[in-house]
C-alpha positions in Angstrom: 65.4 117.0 11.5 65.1 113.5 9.3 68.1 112.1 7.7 67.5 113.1 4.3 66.2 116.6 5.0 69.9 116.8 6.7 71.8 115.7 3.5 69.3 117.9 1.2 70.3 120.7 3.1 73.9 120.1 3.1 74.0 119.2 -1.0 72.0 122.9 -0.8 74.8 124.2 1.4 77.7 122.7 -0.9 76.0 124.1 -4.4 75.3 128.0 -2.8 79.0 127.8 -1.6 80.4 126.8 -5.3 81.6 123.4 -3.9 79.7 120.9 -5.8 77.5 121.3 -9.7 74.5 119.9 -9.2 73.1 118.0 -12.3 69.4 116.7 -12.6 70.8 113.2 -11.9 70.7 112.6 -8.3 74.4 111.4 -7.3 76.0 113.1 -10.2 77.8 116.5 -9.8 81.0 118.5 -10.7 83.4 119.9 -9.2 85.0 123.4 -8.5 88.4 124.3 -8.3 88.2 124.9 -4.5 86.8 121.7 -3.9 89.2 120.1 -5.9 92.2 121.7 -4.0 90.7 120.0 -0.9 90.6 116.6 -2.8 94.8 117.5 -3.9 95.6 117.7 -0.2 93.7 114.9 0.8 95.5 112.6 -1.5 99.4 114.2 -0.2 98.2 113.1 3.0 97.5 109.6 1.7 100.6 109.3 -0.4 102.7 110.4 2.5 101.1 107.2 4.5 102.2 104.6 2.4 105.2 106.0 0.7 107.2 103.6 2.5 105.2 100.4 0.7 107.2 101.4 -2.7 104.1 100.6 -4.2 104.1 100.3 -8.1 101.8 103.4 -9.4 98.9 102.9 -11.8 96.6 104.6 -13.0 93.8 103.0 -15.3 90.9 104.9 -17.0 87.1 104.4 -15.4 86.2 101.9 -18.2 88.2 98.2 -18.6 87.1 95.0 -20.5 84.2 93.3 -20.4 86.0 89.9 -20.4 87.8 91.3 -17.2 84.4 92.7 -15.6 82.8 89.3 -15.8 85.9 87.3 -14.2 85.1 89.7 -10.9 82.0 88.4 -10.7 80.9 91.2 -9.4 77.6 91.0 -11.5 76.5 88.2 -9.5 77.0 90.2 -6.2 76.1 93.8 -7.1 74.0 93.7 -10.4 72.2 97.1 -9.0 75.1 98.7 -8.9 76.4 97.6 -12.1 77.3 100.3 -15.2 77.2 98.3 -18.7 78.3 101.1 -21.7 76.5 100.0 -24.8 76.5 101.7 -28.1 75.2 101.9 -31.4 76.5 99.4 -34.3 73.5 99.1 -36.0 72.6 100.0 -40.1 71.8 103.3 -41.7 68.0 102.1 -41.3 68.5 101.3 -37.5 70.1 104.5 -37.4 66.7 105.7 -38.1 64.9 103.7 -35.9 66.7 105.1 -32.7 66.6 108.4 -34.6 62.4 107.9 -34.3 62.0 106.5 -30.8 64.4 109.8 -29.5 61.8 111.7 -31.0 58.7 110.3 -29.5 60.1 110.1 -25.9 60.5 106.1 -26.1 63.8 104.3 -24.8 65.6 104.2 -27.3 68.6 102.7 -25.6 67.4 99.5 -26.4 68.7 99.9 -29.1 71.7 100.0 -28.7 74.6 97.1 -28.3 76.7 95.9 -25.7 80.2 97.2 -26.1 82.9 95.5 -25.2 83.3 97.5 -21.8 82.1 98.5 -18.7 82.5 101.0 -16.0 84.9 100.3 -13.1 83.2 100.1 -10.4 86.3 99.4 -7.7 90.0 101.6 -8.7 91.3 98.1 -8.2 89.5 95.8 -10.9 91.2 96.2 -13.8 94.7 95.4 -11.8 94.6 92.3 -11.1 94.6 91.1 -15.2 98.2 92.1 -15.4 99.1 90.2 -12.4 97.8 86.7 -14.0 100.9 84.2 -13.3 103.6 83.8 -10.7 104.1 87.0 -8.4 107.6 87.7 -7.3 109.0 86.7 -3.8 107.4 89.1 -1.3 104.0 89.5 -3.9 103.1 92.8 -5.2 102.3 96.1 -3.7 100.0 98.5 -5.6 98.9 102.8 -5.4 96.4 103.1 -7.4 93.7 106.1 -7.8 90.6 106.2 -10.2 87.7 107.2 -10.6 84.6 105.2 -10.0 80.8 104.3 -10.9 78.3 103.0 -8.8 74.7 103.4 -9.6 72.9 104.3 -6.5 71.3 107.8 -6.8 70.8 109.3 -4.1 70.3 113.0 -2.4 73.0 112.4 0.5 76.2 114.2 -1.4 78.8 112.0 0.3 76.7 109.3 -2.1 77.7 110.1 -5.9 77.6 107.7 -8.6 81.1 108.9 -10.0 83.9 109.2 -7.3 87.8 108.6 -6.6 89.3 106.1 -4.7 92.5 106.0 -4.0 93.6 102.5 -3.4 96.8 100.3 -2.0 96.9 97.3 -3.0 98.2 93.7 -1.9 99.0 90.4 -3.6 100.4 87.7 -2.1 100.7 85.0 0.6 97.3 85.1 2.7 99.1 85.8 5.8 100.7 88.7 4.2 97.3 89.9 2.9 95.7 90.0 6.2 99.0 91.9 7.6 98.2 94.7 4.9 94.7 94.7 5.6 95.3 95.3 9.1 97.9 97.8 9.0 95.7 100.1 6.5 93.0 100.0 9.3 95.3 101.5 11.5 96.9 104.0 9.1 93.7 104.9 7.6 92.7 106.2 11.3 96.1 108.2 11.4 95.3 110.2 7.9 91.8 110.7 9.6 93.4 112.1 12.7 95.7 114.2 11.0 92.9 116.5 9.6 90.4 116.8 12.3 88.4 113.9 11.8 87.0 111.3 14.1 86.7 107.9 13.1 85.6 105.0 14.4 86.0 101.5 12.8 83.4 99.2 12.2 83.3 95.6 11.3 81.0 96.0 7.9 79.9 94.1 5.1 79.2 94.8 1.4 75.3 94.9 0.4 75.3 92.0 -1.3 72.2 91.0 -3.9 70.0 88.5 -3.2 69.1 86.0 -0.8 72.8 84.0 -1.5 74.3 87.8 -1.1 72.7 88.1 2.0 74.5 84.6 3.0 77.7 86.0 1.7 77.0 89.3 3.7 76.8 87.6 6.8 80.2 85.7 6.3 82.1 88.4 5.0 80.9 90.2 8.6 81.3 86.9 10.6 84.8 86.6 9.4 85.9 89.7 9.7 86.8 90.6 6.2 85.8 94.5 5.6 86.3 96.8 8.3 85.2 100.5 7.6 86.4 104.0 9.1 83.0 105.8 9.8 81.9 109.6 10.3 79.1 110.8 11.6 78.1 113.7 9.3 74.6 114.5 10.1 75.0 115.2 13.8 74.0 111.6 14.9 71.7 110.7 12.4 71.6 107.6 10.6 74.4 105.1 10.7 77.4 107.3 9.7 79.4 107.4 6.7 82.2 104.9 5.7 85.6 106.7 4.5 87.3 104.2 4.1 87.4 100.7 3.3 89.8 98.0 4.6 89.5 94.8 3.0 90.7 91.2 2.7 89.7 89.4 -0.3 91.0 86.2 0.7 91.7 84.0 -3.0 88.8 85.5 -3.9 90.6 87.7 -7.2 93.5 85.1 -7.0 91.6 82.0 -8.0 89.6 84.2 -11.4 92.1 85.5 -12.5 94.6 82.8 -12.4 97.6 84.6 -9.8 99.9 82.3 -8.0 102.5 83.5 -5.1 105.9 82.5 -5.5 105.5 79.3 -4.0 102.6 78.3 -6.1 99.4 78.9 -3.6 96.9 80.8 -5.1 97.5 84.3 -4.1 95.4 86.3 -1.9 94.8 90.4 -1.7 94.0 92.8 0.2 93.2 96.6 -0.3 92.8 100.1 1.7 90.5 102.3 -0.5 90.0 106.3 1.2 87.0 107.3 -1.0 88.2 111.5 -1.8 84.8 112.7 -2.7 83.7 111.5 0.8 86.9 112.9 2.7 86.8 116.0 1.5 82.8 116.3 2.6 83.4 115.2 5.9 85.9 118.3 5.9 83.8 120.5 4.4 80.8 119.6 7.2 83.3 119.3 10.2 85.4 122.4 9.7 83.1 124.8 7.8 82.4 125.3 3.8 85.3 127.7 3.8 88.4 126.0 4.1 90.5 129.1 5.1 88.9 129.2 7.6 89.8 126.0 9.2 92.2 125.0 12.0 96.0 125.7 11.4 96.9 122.0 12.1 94.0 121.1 9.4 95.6 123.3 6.8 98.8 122.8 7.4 98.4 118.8 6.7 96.7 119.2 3.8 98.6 122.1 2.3 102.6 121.9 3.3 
């Protein structure tokens, strides 16, 4: 069987079983209740691994300012990826215009206006505004869970455009970054053992745009700087699936948006995102579509 014939048939599997809504947007489904109870358990597990950080808990909506977007620069790295949200603000005669073009099949969204936000497309982003200025001795520790947007349709299910991550988050001296970065990678691995799965992790890089994103691609991976916890969902096929994502920004978010340790370097940060759409499919294909069905010590993590 070919990759994609594998994920079609499990997105099949997960829509006849109640799992998933499928939409006629490739990427883009609901949710049931049963799949969401899988997703609740999930993140207890995750919670109990870094309950002993103390982190501060945020939780920010899936859209943040534009102003804030741009300081990222994630545009420059990932414009494929990117979800603008534009609007209408035009006059009672433009009104009519887009009214026309909707009518005759045209696209009428260009029409429309940039608004003054965009999608988040990392649980993190729209953090690290409030943390402009000196951090406190020690930096700042973060638990923060959102969803996402990424637009990269697709028919693999552990592939949506709108998903969770649930995120802990560093600020601080580099050295103390890196520490956080590294401990996650190991922690991540004991969440995954903990229900049933089995992980590996790989040295990764982001797919950066462009022939400079390519450059930047091969130093993030030469240096070490992402490290993903990868499944194999699709009995051997393909490359597996990252998890989740351990990274080290370096100054990266430090230097735009203006944060400084305690001692006046420019702060560096680190973050552990598990992605819980992608969690609770590698359950679902590992232990069976019906989770009372699966292993006692599987259960028993997820539900206490």
């Amino acid at each position: 069987m070919e990759l994609q014939d594998a994920q079609a048939q499990f997105r099949a599997d997960l829509v006849a079983a109640d799992l998933l809504v499928q939409t006629s947007v490739d990427g883009l489904y609901g949710r049931s209740g049963a799949f969401e109870d899988i997703v609740d358990g999930i993140d207890r597990v995750v919670v109990a691994a870094g309950a002993d950080h103390n982190a501060a808990r945020y939780r920010f909506p899936p859209v943040f300012p534009r102003a804030d977007f741009d300081r990222t620069d994630y545009l420059a790295s990932f414009p494929d990826l990117t979800g603008s949200i534009h609007t209408f603000t035009g006059s009672t005669r433009e009104h009519a215009d887009v009214l026309a073009m909707h009518a005759q099949g045209g696209a009428w969204g260009a029409l429309l206006a940039q608004s003054e936000v965009m999608l988040a497309s990392a649980a993190c982003h729209p953090a690290y505004p409030m943390l402009s200025g000196s951090l406190p001795e020690g930096g700042r520790r973060l638990d923060i869970y959102g969803y996402c947007f990424r637009h990269e349709p697709a028919v693999d299910p552990a592939r949506m455009q709108a998903f969770r991550q649930h995120e802990f988050v560093y600020v601080g001296p580099d050295n103390d970054a890196l520490a956080h970065r590294n401990l996650w990678v190991e922690r991540g691995m004991d969440v995954l053992a903990a229900i049933g799965l089995p992980a590996a992790p790989v040295i990764a890089n982001d797919p950066f745009f462009g022939r400079v994103g390519r450059m930047l691609a091969v130093n993030q991976r030469d240096e070490e700087l992402k490290i993903e916890l990868v499944l194999h969902l699709y009995d051997g096929l393909g490359d597996g699936t990252a998890v989740v994502s351990c990274n080290c920004h370096m100054d990266h978010f430090g230097k735009n948006f203006e944060i400084d340790t305690a001692g006046g370097e420019v702060a560096h940060s680190a973050c552990v995102g598990f992605g819980m759409e992608r969690i609770a499919l590698a359950l679902l294909r590992h232990h069976g579509l019906n989770s009372a069905q699966w292993p006692a010590l599987v259960r028993n993590a997820l539900w206490p």
